[in-house]
Each structure stands twice: as C-alpha cells, then as structure tokens.
One Martini backbone bead per residue (centre of mass of N, CA, C, O) as a GRO file, in nm:
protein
  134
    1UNK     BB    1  -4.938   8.036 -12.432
    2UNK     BB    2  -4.728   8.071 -12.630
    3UNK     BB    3  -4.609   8.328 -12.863
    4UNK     BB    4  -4.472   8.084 -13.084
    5UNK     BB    5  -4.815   8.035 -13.156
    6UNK     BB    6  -4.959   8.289 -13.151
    7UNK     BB    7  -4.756   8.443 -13.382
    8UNK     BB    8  -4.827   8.159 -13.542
    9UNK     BB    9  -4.195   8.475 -13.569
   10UNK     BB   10  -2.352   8.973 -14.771
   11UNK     BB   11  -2.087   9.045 -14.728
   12UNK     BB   12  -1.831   9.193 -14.784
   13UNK     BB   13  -1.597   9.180 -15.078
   14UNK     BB   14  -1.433   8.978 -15.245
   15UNK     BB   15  -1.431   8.797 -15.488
   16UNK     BB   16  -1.393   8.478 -15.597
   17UNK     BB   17  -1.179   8.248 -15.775
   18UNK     BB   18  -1.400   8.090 -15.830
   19UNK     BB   19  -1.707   8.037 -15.930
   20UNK     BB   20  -1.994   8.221 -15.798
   21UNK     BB   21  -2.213   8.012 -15.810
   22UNK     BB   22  -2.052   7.782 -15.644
   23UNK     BB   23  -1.896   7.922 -15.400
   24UNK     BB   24  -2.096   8.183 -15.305
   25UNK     BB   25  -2.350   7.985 -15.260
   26UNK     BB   26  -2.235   7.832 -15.041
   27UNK     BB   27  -2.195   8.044 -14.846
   28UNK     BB   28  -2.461   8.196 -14.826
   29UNK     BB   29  -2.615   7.926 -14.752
   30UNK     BB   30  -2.486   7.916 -14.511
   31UNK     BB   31  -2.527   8.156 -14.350
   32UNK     BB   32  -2.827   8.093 -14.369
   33UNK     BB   33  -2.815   7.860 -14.175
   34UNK     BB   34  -2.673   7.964 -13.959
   35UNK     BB   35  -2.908   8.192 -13.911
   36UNK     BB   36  -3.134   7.977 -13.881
   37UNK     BB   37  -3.038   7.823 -13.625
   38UNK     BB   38  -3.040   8.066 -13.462
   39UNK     BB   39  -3.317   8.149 -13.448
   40UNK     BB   40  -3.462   7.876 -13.331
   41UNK     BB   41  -3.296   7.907 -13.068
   42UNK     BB   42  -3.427   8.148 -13.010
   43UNK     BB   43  -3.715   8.068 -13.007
   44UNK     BB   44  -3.703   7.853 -12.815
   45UNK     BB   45  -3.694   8.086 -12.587
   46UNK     BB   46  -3.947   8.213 -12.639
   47UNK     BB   47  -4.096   7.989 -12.552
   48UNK     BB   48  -4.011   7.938 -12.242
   49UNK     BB   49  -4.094   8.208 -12.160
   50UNK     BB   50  -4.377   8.182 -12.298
   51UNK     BB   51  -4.569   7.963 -12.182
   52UNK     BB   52  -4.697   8.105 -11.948
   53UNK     BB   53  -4.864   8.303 -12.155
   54UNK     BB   54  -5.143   8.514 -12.208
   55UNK     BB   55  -5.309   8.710 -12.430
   56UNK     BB   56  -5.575   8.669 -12.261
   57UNK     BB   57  -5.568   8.661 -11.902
   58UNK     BB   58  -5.228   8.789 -11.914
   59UNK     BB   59  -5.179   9.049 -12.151
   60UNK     BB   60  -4.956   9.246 -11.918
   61UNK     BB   61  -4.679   9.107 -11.847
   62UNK     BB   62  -4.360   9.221 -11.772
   63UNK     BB   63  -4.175   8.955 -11.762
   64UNK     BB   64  -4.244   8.923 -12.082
   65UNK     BB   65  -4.184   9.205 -12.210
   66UNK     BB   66  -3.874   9.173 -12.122
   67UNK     BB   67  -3.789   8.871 -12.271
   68UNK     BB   68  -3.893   8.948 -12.551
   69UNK     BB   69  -3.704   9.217 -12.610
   70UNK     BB   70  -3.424   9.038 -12.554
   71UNK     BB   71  -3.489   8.819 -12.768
   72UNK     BB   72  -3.533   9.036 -13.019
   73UNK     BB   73  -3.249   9.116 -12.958
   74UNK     BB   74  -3.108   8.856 -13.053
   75UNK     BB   75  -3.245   8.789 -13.311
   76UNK     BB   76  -3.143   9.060 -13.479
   77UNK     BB   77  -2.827   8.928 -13.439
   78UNK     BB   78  -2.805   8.673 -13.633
   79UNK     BB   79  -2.741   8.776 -13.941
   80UNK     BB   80  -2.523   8.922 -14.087
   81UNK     BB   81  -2.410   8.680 -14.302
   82UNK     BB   82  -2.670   8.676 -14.463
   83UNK     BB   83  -2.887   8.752 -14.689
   84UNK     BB   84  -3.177   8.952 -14.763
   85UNK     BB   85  -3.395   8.794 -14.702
   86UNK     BB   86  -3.319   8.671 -14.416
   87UNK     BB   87  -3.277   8.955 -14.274
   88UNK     BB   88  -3.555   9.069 -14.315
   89UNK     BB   89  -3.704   8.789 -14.180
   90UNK     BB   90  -3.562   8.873 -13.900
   91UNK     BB   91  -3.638   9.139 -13.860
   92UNK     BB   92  -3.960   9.147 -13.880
   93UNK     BB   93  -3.956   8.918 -13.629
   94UNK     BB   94  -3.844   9.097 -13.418
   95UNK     BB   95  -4.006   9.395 -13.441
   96UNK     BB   96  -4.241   9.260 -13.374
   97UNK     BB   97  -4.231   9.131 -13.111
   98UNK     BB   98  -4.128   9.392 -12.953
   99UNK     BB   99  -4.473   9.480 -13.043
  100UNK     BB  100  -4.550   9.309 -12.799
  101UNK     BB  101  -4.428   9.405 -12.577
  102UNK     BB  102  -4.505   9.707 -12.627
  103UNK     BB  103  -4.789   9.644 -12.536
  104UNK     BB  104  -4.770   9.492 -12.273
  105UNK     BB  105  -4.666   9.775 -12.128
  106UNK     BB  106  -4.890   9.952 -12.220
  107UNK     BB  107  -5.162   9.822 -12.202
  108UNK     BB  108  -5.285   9.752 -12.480
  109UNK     BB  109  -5.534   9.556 -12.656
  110UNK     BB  110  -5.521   9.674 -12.948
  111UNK     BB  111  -5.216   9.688 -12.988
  112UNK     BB  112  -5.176   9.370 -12.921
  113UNK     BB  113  -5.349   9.269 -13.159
  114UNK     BB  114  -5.187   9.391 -13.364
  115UNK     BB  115  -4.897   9.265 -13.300
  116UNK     BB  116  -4.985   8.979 -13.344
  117UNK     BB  117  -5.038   8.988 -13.627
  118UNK     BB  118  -4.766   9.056 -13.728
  119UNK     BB  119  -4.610   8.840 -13.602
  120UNK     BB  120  -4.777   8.646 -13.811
  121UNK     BB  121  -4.678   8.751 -14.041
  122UNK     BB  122  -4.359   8.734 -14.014
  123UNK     BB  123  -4.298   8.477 -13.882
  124UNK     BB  124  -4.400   8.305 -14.160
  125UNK     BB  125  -4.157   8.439 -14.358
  126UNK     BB  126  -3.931   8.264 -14.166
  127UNK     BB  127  -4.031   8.021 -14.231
  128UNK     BB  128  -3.988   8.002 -14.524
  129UNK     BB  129  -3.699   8.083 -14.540
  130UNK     BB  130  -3.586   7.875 -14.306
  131UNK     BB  131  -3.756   7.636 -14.276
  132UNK     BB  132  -3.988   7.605 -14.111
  133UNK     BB  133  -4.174   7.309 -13.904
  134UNK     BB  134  -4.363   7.463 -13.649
   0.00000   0.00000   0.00000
C-alpha cells in the first residue's frame, strides 16, 4: 500500500500599483497554484516510491525510508511564494511524512505508527489547502 493512501500526507517587497486586493489576490493565488501542483507531483513521487511498501508486513524497509525523506525534503522546498496557509500545510506534510522515515529507520512500530497517524492529519490539512481530490 502507497504511503500517500495509508498517511492518507508572500515574498516581501513593494506593495503593487493596481488595487492590492486585485494585482496582490492574483500573484498570491498563482503562487499558492503553482506550490500546489508541484506538491501533488512531488506527492505523485511518493506513491511511486512507496507503492509497494506495507507498513503491516515490511514496515522497516530502509530504502522506503530513505525515498521518502528525500521526497520530504523536496516537498518543503516547494512552496517559498505561496501564502502562510499553503506554506504550513506543506511544512506540516513534509515534517509529518520525514517523521514516518526516521520511524522506519529507527525501527521502532509504536514510533511508525504515531508518525503514520499525524501524517493522516497532516496530509488531510494540505487536501483542504491544495484542494487535493485524492
């Protein structure tokens, strides 16, 4: 089972010349589109990665643990120009999923399976943010 099924894981500067509600809401927007669509296709990697990994039957598996802390880390790097909403929820989805790594690392199933359990919350907030269908 994949692991995004079973975790299921404004720049500064001058103010615009148009009305801030108008030219501000569109960058912010685009912004938070474009972190959101490279979130899903980072997420799309994490399924790939993680598709034949249980964490029922192999849930120790180290080169599971090892894809997905790099996955982790590629996810939190994805948003630097989205709002703080978006940037949370992708912190928050990185941090949880990097904490199923070191869990399978560490070897440990009671750690794997809190770690598992705040990726299913944390995922879940970046599904509402991103609007993630999935």
């Amino acid at each position: 089972m994949c692991v995004t099924a079973v975790i299921v894981s404004s720049c500064g500067g001058h103010p615009p010349a148009a009305p801030a509600s108008t030219q501000a809401g569109a960058v912010v927007g685009d912004a938070d589109q474009q972190a959101c669509a490279g979130v899903e296709a980072i997420l799309a990697h994490i399924t790939v990665d993680t598709a034949h990994w249980s964490p029922t039957f192999h849930p120790f598996d180290q080169d599971v643990a090892l894809r997905l802390a790099s996955d982790s880390r590629e996810l939190n790097s994805e948003d630097p120009g989205a709002d703080l909403t978006v940037r949370r929820a992708v912190t928050a989805t990185a941090t949880a999923f990097v904490g199923v790594a070191e869990a399978i690392m560490a070897k440990s199933r009671d750690r794997l399976n809190r770690a598992i359990d705040e990726s299913r919350t944390a995922y879940s907030g970046l599904k509402v943010v991103c609007k993630i269908h999935s």
